[in-house]
C-alpha positions as CSV (number, residue, x, y, z in Angstrom):
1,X,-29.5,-18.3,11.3
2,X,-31.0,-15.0,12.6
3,X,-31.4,-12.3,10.3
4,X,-33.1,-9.7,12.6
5,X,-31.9,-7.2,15.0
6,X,-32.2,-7.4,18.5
7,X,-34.0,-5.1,20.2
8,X,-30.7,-3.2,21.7
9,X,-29.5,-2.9,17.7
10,X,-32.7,-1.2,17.3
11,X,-31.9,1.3,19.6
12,X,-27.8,1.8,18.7
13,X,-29.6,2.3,15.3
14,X,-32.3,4.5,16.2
15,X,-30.1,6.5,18.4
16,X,-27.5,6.9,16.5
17,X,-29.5,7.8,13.4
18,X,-31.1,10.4,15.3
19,X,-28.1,12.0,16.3
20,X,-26.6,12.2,12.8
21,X,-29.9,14.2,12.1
22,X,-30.4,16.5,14.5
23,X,-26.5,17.1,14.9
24,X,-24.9,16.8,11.4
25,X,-26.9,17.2,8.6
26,X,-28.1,21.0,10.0
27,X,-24.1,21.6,9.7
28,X,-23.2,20.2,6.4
29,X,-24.2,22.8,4.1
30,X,-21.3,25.0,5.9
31,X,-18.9,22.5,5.7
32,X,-19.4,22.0,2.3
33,X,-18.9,25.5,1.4
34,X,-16.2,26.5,3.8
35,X,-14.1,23.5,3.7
36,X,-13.7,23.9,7.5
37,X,-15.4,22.5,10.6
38,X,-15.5,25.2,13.4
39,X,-13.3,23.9,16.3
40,X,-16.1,24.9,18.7
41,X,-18.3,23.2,16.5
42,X,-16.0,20.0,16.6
43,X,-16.2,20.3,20.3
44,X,-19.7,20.7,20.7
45,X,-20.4,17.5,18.4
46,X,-17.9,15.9,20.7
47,X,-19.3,16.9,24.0
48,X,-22.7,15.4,22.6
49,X,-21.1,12.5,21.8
50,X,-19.6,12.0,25.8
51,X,-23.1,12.9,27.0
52,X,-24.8,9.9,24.8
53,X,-22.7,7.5,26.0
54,X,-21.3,6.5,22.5
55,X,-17.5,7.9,22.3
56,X,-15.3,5.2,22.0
57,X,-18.1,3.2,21.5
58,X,-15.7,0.5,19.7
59,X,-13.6,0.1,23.0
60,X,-14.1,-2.9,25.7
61,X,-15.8,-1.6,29.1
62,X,-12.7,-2.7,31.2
63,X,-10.3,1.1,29.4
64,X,-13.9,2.8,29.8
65,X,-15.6,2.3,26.2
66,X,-19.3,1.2,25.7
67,X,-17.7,-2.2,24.8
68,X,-19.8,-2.8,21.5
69,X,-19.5,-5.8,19.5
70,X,-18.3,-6.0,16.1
71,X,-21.7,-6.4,15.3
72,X,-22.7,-3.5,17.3
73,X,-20.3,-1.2,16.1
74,X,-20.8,-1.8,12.3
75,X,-24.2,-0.6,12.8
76,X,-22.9,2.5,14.4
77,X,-20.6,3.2,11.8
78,X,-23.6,2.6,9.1
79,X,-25.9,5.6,10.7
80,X,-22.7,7.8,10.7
81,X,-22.1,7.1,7.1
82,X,-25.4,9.4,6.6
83,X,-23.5,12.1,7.5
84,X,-20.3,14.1,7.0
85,X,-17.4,12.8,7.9
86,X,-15.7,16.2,8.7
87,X,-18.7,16.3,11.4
88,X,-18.8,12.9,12.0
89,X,-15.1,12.5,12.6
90,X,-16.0,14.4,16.4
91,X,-18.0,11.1,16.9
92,X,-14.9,10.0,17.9
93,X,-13.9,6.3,17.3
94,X,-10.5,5.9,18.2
95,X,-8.1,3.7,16.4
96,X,-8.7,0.4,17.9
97,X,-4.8,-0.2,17.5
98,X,-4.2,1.8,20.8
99,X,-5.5,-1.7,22.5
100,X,-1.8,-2.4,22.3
101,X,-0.6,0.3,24.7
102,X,1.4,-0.9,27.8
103,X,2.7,0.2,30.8
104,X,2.2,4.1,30.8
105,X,1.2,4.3,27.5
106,X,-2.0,3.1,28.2
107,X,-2.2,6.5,30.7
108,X,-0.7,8.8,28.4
109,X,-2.7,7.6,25.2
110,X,-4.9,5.4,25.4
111,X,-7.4,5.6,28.2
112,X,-7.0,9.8,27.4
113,X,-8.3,8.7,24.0
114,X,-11.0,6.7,25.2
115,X,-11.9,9.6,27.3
116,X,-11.9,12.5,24.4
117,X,-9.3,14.3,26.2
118,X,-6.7,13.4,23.5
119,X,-7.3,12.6,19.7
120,X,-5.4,10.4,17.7
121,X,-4.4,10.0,13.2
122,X,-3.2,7.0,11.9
123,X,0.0,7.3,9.6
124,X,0.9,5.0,7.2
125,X,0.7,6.0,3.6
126,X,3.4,7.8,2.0
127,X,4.1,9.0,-1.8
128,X,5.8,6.0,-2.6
129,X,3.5,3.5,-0.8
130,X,0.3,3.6,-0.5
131,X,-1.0,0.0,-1.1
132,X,2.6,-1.8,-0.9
133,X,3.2,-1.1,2.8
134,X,6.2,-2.3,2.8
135,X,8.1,-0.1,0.2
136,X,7.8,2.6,2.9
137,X,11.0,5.0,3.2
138,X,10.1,6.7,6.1
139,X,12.4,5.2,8.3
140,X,14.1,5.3,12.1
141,X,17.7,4.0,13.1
142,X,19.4,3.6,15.9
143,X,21.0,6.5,17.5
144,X,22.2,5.6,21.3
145,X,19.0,4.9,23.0
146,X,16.5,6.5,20.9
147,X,15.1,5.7,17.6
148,X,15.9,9.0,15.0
149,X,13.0,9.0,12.4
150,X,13.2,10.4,8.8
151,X,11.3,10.9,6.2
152,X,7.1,11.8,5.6
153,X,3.9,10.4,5.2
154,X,1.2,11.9,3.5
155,X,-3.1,11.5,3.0
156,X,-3.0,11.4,7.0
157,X,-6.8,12.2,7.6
158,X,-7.8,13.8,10.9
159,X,-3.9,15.1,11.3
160,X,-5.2,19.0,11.8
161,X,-7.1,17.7,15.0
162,X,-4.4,14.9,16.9
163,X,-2.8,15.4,19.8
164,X,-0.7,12.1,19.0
165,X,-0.3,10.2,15.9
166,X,0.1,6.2,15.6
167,X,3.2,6.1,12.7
168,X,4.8,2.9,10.9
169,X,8.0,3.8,9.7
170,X,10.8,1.1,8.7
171,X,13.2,-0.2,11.0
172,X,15.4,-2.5,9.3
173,X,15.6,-4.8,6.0
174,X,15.8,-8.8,5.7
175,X,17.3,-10.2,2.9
176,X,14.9,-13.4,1.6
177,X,14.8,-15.4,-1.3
178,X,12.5,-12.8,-2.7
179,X,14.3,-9.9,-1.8
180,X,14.7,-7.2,0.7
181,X,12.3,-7.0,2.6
182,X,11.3,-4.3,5.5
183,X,10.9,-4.4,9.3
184,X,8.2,-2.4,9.8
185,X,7.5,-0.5,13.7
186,X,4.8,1.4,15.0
187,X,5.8,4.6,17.0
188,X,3.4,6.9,18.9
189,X,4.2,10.2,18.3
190,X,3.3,13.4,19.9
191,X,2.4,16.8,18.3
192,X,5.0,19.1,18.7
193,X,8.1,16.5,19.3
194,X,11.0,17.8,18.0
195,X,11.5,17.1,14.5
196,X,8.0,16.2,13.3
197,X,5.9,18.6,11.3
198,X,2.1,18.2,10.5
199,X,1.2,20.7,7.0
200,X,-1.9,21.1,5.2
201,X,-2.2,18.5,2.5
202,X,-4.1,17.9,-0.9
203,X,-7.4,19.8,-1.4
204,X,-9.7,16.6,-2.0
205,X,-13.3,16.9,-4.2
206,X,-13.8,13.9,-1.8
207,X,-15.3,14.6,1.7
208,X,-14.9,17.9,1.9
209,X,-14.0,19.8,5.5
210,X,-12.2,15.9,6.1
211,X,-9.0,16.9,5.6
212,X,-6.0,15.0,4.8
213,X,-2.3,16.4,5.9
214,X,1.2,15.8,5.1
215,X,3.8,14.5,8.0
216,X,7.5,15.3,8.5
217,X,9.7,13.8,10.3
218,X,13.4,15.6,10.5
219,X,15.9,13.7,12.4
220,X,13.1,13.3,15.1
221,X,14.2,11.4,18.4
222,X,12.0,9.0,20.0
223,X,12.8,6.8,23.0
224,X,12.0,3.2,23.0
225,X,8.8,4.0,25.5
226,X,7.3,5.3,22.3
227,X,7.2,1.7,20.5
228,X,3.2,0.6,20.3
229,X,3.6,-3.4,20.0
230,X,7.3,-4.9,19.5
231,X,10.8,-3.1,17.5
232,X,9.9,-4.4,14.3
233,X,6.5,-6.2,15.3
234,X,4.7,-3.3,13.3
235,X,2.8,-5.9,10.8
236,X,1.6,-8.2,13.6
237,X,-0.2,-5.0,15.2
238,X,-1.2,-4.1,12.0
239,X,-2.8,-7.3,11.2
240,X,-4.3,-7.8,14.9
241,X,-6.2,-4.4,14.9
242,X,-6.2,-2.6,11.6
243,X,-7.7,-4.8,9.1
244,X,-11.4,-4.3,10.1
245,X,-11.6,-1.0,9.6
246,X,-12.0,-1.9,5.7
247,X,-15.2,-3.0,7.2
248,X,-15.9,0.6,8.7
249,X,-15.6,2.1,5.0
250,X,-17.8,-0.5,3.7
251,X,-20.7,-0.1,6.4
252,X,-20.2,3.8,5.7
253,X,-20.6,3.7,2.2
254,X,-23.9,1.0,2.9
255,X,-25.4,4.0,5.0
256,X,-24.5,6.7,2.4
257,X,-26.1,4.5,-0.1
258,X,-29.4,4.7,1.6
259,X,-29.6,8.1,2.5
260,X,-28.9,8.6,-1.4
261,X,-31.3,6.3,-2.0
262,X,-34.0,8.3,-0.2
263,X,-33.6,10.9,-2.4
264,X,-33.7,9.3,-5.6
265,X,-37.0,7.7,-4.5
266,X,-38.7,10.7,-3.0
267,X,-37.4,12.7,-6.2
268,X,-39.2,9.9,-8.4
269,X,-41.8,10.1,-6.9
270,X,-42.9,13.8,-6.8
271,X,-40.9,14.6,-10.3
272,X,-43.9,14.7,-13.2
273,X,-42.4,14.8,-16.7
274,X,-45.4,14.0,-19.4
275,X,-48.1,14.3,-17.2
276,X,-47.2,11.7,-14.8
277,X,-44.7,10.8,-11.8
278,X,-41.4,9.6,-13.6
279,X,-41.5,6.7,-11.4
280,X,-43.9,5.5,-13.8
281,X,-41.2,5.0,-16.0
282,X,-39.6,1.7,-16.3
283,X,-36.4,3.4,-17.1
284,X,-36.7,4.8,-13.8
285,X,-38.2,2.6,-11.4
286,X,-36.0,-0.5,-12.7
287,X,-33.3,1.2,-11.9
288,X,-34.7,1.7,-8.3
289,X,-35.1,-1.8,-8.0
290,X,-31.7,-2.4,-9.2
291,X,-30.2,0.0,-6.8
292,X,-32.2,-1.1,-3.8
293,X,-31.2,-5.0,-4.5
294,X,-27.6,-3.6,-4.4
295,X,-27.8,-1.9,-1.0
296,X,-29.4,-4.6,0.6
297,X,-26.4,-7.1,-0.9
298,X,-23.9,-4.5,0.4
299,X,-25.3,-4.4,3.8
300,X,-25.3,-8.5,4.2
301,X,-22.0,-9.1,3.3
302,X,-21.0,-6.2,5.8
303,X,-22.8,-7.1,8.6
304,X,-22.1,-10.8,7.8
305,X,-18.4,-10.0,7.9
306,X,-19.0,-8.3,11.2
307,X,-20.5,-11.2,12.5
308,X,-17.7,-13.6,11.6
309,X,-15.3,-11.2,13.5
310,X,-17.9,-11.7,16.8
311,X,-17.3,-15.5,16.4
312,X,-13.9,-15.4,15.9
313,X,-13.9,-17.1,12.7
314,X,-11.7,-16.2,9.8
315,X,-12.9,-12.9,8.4
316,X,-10.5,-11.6,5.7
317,X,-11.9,-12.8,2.3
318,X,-15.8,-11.6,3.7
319,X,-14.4,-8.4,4.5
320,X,-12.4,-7.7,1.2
321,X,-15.6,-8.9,-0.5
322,X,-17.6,-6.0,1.8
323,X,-15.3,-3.4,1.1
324,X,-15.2,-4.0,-2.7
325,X,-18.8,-4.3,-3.3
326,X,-20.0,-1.8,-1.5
327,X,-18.0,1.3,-2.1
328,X,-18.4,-0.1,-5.6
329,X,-22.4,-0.2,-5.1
330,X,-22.1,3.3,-3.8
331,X,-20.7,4.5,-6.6
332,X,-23.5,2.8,-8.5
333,X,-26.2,4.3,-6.3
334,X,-25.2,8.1,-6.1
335,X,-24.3,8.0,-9.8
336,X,-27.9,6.3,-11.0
337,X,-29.6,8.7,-8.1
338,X,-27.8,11.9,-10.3
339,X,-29.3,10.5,-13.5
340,X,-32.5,10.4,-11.8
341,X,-32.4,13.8,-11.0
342,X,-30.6,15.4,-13.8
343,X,-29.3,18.4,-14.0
344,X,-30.2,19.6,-11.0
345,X,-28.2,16.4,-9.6
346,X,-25.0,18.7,-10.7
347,X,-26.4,21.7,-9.0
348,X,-25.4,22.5,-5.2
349,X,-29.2,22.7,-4.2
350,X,-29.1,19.5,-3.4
351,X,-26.5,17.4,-1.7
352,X,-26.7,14.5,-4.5
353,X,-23.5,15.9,-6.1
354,X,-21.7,15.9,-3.0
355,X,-22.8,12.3,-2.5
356,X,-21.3,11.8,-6.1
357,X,-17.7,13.6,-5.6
358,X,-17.0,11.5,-1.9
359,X,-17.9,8.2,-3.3
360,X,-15.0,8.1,-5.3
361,X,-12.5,7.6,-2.8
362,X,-14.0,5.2,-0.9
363,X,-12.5,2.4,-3.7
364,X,-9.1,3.6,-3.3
365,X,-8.1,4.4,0.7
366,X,-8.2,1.6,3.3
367,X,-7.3,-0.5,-0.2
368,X,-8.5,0.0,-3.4
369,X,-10.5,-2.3,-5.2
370,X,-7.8,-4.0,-6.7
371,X,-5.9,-4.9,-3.4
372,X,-9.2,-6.5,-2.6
373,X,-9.5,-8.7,-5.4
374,X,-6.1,-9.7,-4.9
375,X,-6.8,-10.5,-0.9
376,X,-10.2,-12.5,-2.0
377,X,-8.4,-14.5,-4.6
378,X,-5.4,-15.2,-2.6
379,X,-7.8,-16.4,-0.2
380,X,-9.7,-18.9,-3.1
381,X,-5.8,-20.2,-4.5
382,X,-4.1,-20.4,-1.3
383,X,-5.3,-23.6,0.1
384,X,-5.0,-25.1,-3.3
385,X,-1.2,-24.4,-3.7
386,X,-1.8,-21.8,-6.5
């Protein structure tokens, strides 16, 4: 078992890194206090993006992406985690989900997607259902030819910027032995249909400038060249493309971690209370260890879970156990690194507050904690009949 990067990972990582320096953190401050990224701003980050080769990094080569491995791409997604995600969102990484375009679809979405011509949001969560998918109301029904959708969504992040947004809605119910239960569909669905409204959302303390919106949907018409995957196939493109990206928010957090970590160390260091450096202290520089032991854990089971994916070996249970830990860890990390500093952790000279604030919702979207656990213990009973 190899536990070293090659010397191609060395440059994504290197690159990468240095792009989220020199092109992000410079930004941030702004962000922070204006709640806003400039659109020309957005664009410019974009543009940079085209020029390094890296956009749509996570697509295959054959639709015109840099055709990364999972592998690859985890360690992408770990040097953006450094960084904004308002800014980084411009580093664009489409939703790998639009692999499941056909016909003109793939011309009208996703090869314009690949391309940064178009930008897409994902839309599934809704008041009602956020973690049970499947209680969805949103809903379409027949009507002729068309499909006529109803109903919202809401926490859609990256809305403000799409040109096109991938929905689920519910299509139908099955009676079972365990009761109803819900067809689910995907629809691709352009800005400004008829019908469909995109409004400001929540104001978040989590990520700020990364902006989650709220979706209507009004008796909105869509024809059946609108379906992405099969009528009532939604779960089986779901479960094909979307489930990784639990691993994105668990590499993220991994590379947050460490850049927090930096701080706390370089703050230890430098910080003299009676007469010495206070990582002296063994109430300090245990901690240290202790957070630095946690990152490294973190970044294992990521990259290990990446790795599964590149051999095409089962990859659920490793990636629940990712996600868990380390947005879990992170929290750890930026609230230790805080206590390190003190008060001035709470003051807005320093970004370690911010660092605090966005970890907390990194436990609760892409699945909270507790919808891990339940996915990693299924996993543990399942085979025994349990």
């Amino acid at each position: 078992m190899h536990f070293g990067l090659s010397e191609e990972q060395e440059m994504i990582v290197s690159t990468v890194r240095s792009f989220v320096e020199n092109e992000i953190y410079p930004h941030e401050e702004l962000v922070e206090k204006t709640g806003q990224v400039p659109a020309e701003l957005g664009e410019e980050i974009k543009r940079k993006c085209i020029d390094l080769g890296f956009y749509a990094c996570n697509f295959p080569e054959e639709v015109g992406g840099a055709g990364l491995s999972h592998l690859d791409f985890t360690l992408v997604e770990r040097e953006l985690g450094r960084g904004s995600m308002a800014l980084n969102h411009f580093f664009g990484r489409p939703q790998n989900i639009l692999m499941a375009c056909k016909g003109e679809q793939i011309e009208r979405y996703l090869l314009p997607a690949v391309r940064g011509e178009k930008m897409d949001a994902l839309a599934m969560t809704e008041p009602d259902a956020g973690s049970d998918v499947r209680g969805m109301k949103c809903q379409a029904v027949r009507d002729g030819g068309d499909w006529v959708v109803s109903g919202s969504k809401h926490f859609i992040s990256g809305a403000e910027h799409a040109d096109f947004f991938i929905v689920f809605v519910a299509t139908g119910v099955d009676e079972t032995p365990k009761g109803p239960k819900k067809r689910i569909t995907c629809f691709l669905v352009d800005r400004g249909t008829p019908g469909f409204e995109v409004r400001d959302g929540y104001r978040s303390v989590s990520h700020r400038g990364y902006k989650n919106c709220i979706l209507y949907f009004d008796n909105c018409r869509l024809p059946d060249s609108q379906v992405l995957g099969e009528v009532d196939g939604g779960f089986e493109v779901m479960n094909e493309w979307l489930y990784a990206t639990r691993l994105t928010v668990a590499t993220m957090s991994v590379g947050r971690a460490r850049r927090c970590f930096d701080y706390a160390v370089n703050y230890a260091a430098e910080r003299k209370q009676f007469g010495q450096a206070i990582a002296k202290f063994q109430g300090v520089s245990f901690q240290v260890a202790d957070m630095i032991t946690e990152i490294d854990a973190a970044d294992w089971l990521t990259l290990a879970g990446a790795w599964r994916l590149d051999q095409g070996l089962p990859a659920n249970r490793e990636i629940a156990s990712a996600k868990v830990y380390a947005t879990e860890m992170l929290a750890r990390v930026t609230d230790t690194t805080l206590q390190i500093f003190g008060g001035m952790g709470l003051m807005d000279d320093f970004p370690i507050e911010r660092f605090w604030r966005d970890a907390r919702v990194e436990r609760i979207w892409d699945g909270t904690s507790e919808i891990q656990r339940h996915i990693i213990s299924r996993d543990i009973f399942r085979p025994l009949g349990a």
